[in-house]
C-alpha positions in Angstrom: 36.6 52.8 -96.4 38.0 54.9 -93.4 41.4 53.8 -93.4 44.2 55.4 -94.9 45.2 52.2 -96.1 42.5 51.9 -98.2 42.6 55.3 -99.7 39.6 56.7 -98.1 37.7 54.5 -100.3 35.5 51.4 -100.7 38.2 48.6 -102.1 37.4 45.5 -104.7 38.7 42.5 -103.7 40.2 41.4 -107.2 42.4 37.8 -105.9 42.5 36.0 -103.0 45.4 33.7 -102.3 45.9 30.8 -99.5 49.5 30.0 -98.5 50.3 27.9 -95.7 52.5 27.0 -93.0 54.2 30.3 -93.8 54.4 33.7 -91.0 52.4 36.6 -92.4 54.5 39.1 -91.1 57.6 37.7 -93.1 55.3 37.1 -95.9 54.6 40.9 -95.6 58.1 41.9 -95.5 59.1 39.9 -98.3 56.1 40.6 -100.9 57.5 44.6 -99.6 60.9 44.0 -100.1 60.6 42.2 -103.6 57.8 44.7 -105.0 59.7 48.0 -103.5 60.5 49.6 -106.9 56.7 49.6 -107.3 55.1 51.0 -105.0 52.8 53.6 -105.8 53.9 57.5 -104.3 50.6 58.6 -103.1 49.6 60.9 -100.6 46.2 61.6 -99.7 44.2 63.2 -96.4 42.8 61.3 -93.8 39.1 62.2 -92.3 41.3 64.5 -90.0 42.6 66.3 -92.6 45.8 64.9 -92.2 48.2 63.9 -94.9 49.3 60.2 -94.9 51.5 58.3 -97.2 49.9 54.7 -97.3 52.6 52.3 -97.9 50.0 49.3 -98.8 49.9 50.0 -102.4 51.8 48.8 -105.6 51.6 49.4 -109.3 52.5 45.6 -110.2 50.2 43.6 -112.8 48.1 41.1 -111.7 49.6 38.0 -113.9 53.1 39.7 -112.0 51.2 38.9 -108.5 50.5 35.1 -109.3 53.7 35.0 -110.6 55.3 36.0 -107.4 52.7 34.0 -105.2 53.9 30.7 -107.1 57.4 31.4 -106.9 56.7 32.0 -102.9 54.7 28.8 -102.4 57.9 27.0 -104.2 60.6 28.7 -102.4 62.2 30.4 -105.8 61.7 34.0 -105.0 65.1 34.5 -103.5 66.5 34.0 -106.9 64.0 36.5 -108.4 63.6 40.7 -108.3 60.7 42.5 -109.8 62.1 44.6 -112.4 59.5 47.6 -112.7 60.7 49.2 -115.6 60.1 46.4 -117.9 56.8 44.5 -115.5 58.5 41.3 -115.2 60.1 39.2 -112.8 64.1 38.5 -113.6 66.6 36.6 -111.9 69.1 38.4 -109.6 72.5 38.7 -110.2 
């Protein structure tokens, strides 16, 4: 609750999600990448008193989440964007 990158805040876990035989820092980049038009603008000050802009954090619905994690696990999410004005997941052009 001391971290930035949890908003100076006790956090909930809400899901928990077990893929395998995939790298987690290309997992990172890609659940990044794909939910980019989400992510939430916040800024907020650390125990220092200094501002920081956590990048962690993404303002995507939860049945949007599995949707993406099933589509990962199958190998269909490079045919997919997350369209964030409408919450859903299209297929690119």
């Amino acid at each position: 609750k001391n971290d930035a990158t949890f908003l100076m805040n006790d956090v909930e876990i809400l899901d928990e999600y077990h893929l395998y035989r995939l790298d987690r820092k290309k997992l990172e980049t890609l659940i990044h990448t794909f939910f980019e038009n989400a992510r939430a603008n916040i800024t907020i000050t650390d125990r220092f008193g200094k501002p920081i802009t956590p990048r962690e954090w993404f303002m995507v619905p939860r049945h949007i989440i599995e949707e993406a994690i099933s589509r990962i696990q199958d190998g269909t999410i490079i045919n997919y964007k997350y369209d964030a004005d409408n919450c859903r997941i299209v297929l690119s052009q």
